[in-house]
C-alpha positions in Angstrom: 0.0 0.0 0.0 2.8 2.7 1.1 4.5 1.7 -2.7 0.9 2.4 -4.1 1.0 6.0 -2.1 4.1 7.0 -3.1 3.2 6.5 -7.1 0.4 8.4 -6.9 1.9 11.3 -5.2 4.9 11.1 -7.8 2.6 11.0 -10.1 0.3 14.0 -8.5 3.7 15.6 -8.1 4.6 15.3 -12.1 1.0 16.4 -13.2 1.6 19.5 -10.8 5.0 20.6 -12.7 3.4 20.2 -15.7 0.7 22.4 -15.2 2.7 24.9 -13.7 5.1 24.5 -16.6 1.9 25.2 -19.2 0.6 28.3 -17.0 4.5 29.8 -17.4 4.2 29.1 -20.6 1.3 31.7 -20.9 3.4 34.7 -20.3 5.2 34.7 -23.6 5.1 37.3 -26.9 2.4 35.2 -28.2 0.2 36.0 -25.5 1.3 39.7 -25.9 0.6 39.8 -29.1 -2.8 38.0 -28.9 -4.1 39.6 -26.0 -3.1 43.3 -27.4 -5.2 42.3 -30.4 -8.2 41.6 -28.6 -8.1 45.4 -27.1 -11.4 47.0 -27.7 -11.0 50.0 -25.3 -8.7 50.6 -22.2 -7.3 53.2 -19.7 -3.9 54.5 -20.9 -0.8 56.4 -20.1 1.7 57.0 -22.6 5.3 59.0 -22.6 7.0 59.3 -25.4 10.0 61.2 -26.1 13.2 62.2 -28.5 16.7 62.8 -27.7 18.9 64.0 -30.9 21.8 65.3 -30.9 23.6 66.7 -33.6 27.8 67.1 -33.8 30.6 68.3 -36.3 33.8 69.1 -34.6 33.4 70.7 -31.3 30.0 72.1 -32.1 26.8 70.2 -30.9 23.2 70.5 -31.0 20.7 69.3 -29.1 16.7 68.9 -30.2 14.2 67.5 -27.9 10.7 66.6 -28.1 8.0 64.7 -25.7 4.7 64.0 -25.0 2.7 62.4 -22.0 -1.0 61.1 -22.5 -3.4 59.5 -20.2 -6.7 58.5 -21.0 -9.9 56.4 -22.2 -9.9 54.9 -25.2 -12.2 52.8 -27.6 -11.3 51.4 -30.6 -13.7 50.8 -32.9 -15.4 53.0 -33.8 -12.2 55.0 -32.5 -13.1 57.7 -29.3 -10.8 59.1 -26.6 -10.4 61.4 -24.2 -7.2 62.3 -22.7 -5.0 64.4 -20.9 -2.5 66.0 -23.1 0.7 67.5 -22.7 4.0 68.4 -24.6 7.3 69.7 -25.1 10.4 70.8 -26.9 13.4 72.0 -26.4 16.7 73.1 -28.7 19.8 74.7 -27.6 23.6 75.0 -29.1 25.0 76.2 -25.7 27.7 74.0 -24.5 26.8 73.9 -21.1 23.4 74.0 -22.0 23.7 70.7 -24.3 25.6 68.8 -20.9 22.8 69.7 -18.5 20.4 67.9 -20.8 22.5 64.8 -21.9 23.3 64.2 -18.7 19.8 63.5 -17.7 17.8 60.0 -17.7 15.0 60.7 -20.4 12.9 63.2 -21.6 15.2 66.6 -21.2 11.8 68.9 -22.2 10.0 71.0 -19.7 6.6 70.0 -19.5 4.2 73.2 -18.2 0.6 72.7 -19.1 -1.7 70.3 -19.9 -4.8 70.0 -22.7 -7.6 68.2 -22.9 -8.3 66.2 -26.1 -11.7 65.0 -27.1 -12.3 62.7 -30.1 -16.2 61.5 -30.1 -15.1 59.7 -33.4 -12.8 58.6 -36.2 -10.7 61.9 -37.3 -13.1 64.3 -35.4 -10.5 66.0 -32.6 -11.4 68.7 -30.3 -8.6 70.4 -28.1 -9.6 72.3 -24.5 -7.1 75.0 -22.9 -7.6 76.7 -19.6 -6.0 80.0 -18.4 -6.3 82.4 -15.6 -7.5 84.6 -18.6 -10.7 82.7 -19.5 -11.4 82.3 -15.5 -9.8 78.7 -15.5 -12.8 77.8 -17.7 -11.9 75.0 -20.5 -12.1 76.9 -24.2 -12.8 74.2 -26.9 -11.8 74.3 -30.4 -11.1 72.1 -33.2 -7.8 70.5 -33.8 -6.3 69.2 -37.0 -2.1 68.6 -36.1 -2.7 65.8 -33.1 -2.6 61.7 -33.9 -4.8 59.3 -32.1 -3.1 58.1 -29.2 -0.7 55.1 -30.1 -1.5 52.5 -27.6 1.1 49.7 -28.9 -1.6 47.5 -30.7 -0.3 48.8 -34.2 0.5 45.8 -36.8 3.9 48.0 -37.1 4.7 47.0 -32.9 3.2 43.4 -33.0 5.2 43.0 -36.0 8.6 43.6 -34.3 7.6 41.5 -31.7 7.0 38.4 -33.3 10.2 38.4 -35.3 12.3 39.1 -32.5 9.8 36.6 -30.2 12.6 33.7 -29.8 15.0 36.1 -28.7 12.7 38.1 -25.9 13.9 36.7 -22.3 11.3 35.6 -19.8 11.1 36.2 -16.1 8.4 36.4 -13.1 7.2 36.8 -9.9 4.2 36.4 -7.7 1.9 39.2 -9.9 3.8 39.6 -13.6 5.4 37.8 -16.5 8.4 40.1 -17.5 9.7 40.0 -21.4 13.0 41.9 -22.3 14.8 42.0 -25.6 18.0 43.8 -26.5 19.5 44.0 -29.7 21.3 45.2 -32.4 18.5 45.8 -35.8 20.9 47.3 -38.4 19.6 44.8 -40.5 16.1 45.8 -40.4 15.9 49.6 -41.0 12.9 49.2 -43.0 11.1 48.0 -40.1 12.5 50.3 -37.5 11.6 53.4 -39.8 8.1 52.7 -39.4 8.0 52.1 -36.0 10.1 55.2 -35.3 7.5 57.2 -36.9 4.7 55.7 -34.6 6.8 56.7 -31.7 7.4 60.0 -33.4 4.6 60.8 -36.1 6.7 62.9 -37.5 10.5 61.9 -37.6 11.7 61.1 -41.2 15.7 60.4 -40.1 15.8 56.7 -40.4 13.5 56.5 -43.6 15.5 59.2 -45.4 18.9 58.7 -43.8 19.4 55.2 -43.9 22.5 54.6 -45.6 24.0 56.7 -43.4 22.9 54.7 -40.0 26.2 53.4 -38.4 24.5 51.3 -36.0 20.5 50.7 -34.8 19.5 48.9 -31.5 16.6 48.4 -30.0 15.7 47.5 -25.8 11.9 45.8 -25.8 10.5 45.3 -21.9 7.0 43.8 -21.8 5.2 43.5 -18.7 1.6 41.1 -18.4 -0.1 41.5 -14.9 -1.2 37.5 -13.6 -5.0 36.9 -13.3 -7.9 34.6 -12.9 -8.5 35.7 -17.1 -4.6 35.1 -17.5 -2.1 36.8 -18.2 -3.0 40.9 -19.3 -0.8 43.5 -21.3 -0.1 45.6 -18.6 3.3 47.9 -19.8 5.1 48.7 -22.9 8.6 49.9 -23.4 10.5 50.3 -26.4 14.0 52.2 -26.8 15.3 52.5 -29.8 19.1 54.3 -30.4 20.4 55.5 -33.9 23.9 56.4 -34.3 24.9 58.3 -38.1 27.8 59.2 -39.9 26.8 61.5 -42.4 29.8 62.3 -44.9 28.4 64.8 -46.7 28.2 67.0 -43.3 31.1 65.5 -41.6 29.5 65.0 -38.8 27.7 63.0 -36.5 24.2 62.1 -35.0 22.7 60.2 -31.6 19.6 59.9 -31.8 17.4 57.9 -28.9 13.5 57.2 -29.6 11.5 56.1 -26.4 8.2 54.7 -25.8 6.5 54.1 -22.7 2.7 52.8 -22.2 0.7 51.2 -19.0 -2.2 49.8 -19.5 -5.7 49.8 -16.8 -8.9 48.3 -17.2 -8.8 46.4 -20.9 -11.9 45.9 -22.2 -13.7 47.4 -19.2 -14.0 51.2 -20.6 -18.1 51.0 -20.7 -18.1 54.4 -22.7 -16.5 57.3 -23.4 -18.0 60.2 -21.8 -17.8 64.2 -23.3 -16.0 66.2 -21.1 -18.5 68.1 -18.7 -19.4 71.7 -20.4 -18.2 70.6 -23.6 -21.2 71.8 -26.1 -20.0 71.0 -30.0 -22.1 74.1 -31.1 -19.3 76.6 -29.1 -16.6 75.2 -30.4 -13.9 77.3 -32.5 -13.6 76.3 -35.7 -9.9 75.5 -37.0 -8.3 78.5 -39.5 -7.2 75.4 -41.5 
């Protein structure tokens, strides 16, 4: 009888490592991928920012850009509303062009924020509110802002399923941890694109690519552990761009950074107009 016990529990013991093995399983980029594509609507916060940094000689220049958004968001048919807020910053002074490099991150002073309305697909309305206008939100139309970029694009998904054998996998009690670092000279055409989702705007690595020197790219993917299974929870992507370019004799650093956490998928009921907002009042854009 005791021989009889002691092959079941083995036996209990293996189907108990097994199991385990198959839930660990569940926290790899395939999940990811999967569960960001079954995203319908979500709370979000997302910092993005730009570190460039121009040289020839002695003589540098530094450009920064960045943005933080956090928000409701559904997908289909698109609607958000959001906090928004930005900044730049440029300088040629030497000492100027150390204080900022020698931070961590975004080097841009952030002052204000908007609101940003969007009741449907390419329909955007920016609030602003100033001692001037008594604190009270002034609405107009807005034409130069993207839809927030949550990390569900086919352009991120993409990346992460060529690079998934390569990701490393960790945990703890609450989260599955995914990390990736690597060099993706090889695969400018890819990185272009998702350089311009981090930065709608940036054309350096589509239109400077034979001069890139080197490309790498840091990938940290964090899923929160739950009844449901595992859950997108944060995104961060960090891509850094060296160039020579010969024809200036000189040099460029570039760093692109992406940062998003994710609240409440798929459990946004509806997203609400701003209280006081009335369509009707609106300013109409000059453009």
């Amino acid at each position: 009888m005791r021989q009889k016990r002691k092959i079941v529990l083995v036996v209990i013991a293996m189907m108990m490592v097994l199991t385990l093995s198959a839930c660990g399983g569940k926290g790899d980029v395939k999940t990811f991928v999967k569960k960001m594509q079954k995203v319908e609507n979500l709370d979000y916060e997302i910092h993005t920012y730009r570190r460039y940094v121009a040289s020839e000689g002695s003589a540098r220049l530094f450009r920064g850009e960045s943005q933080v958004r956090q928000g409701k968001m559904q997908l289909d048919p698109q609607a958000f509303i959001e906090y928004y807020s930005s900044g730049t910053s440029n300088s040629s002074e030497p000492e100027t062009v150390d204080e900022k490099l020698i931070k961590f991150g975004s080097s841009d002073f952030i002052f204000k924020s908007d609101k940003i309305y969007s009741p449907k697909p390419k329909k955007l309305y920016i609030g602003s509110s100033s001692v001037t206008n008594n604190y009270e939100w002034v609405w107009k139309e807005a034409k130069d802002i993207n839809p927030p970029e949550i990390g569900n694009s086919k352009i991120f998904l993409d990346i992460y399923e060529k690079y998934a054998d390569k990701f490393k996998l960790t945990e703890d009690e609450n989260h599955y941890y995914l990390d990736y670092k690597g060099d993706v000279s090889g695969n400018l055409d890819q990185m272009a694109k998702l350089q311009v989702a981090i930065i709608p705007k940036s054309k350096m690595l589509k239109q400077g690519k034979k001069d890139v020197k080197s490309c790498k790219i840091e990938i940290h993917l964090v899923m929160k552990k739950g009844k449901g299974g595992p859950t997108p929870y944060q995104t961060r992507i960090k891509l850094i761009t060296k160039m020579d370019v010969s024809e200036y004799g000189g040099a460029i650093d570039n760093e692109d950074y992406y940062q998003a956490y994710y609240r409440d998928i798929n459990d946004v009921k509806e997203i609400k107009k701003p209280q006081g907002f009335d369509a009707s009042k609106v300013k109409k854009s000059q453009f």
